[in-house]
N, C-alpha and C positions, 0 to 999 in steps of 0.2 A: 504494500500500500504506500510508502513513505520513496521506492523507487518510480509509482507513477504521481505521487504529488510532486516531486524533483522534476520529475520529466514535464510536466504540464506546468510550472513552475518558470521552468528553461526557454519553453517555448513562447510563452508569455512574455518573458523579458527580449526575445529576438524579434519579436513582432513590435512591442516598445522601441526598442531600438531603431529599429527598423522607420519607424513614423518618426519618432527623433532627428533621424538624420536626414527626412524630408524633407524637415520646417526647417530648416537651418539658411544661412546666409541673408545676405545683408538685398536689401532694393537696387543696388547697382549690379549685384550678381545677377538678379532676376529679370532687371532691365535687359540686361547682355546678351541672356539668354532669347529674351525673346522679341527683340525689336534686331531692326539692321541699324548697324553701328554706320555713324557716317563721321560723326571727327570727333577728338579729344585734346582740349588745350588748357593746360595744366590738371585741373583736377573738375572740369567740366565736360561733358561726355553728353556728346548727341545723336539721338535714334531718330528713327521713320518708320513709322507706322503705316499700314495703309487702311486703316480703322480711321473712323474719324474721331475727334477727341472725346467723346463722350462713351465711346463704345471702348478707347485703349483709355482713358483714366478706368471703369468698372473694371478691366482685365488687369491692370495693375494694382487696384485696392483688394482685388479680388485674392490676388498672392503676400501684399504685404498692405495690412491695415495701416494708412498714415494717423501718427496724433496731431492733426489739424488739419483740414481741407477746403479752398474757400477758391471761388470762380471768383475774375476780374474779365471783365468785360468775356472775349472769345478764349481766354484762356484759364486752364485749371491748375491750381499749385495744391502739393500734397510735402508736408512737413514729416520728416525721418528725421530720426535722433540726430544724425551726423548729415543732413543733407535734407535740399529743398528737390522736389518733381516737379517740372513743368512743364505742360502739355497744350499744344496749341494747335492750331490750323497749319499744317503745311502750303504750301506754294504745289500748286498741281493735282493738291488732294491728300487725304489720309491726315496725316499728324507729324508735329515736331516734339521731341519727348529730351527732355535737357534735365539732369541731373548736376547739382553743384553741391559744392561741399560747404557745411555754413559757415566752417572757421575762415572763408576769405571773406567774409563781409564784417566792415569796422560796423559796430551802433547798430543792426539790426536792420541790415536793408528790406528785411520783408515786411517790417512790423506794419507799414499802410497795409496791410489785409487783416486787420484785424487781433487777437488775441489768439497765442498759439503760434507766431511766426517771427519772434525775434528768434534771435540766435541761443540767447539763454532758457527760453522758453521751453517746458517738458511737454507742454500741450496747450489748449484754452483758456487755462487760469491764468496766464499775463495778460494784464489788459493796460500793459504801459505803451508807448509809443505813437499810438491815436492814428491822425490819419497825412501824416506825410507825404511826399511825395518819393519814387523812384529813384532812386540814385543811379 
């Protein structure tokens, strides 16, 4: 009895693991995976989509929940720990999908979008910054 609670026990923990190592990596892995890479200069990194923005923001929150989300005018930004998502209208159709890293922004270049998008921010509870303008 105690070599099939081990066994069923074992198996258990390989299927855990298993899902484990599915959810793992960061929004830039996942970007990578699945948009075409079209250029990267310094630590900013641009995909295409051929989704239009509203169909490739659902396919990208769908894989990695952002803590903050907020539409400016035709374009969507989604807040990651270490990096902003923005996704917009391409030229010709589909989407532009630009990932930055937040440590190059001094003062919180995103903070005009509300609460949730300085740099020091964990999520929606900063409501410093107000409504700025783009740097």
């Amino acid at each position: 009895m105690a070599a099939v609670r081990r066994a069923a026990l074992a198996s258990m923990l390989v299927v855990v693991a298993a899902v484990l190592a599915g959810c793992g990596g960061s929004v830039r892995e996942h970007l990578g995976d699945r948009f075409e890479h079209r250029s990267t200069s310094g630590s900013v990194v641009t995909y295409h989509s051929k989704d239009p923005v509203g169909t490739t923001v659902s396919r990208i929150v769908a894989d990695d929940e952002p803590s903050a989300r907020r539409a400016d005018g035709n374009n969507e930004y989604l807040r990651y720990p270490d990096d902003i998502v923005t996704v917009g209208p391409a030229a010709g159709g589909g989407s532009t999908v630009t990932v930055e890293d937040l440590g190059r922004y001094n003062g919180g270049h995103f903070t005009y979008l509300g609460p949730g998008f300085s740099p020091g921010s964990p999520a929606a509870g900063n409501v410093s910054g107000g409504s700025g303008s783009a740097k």
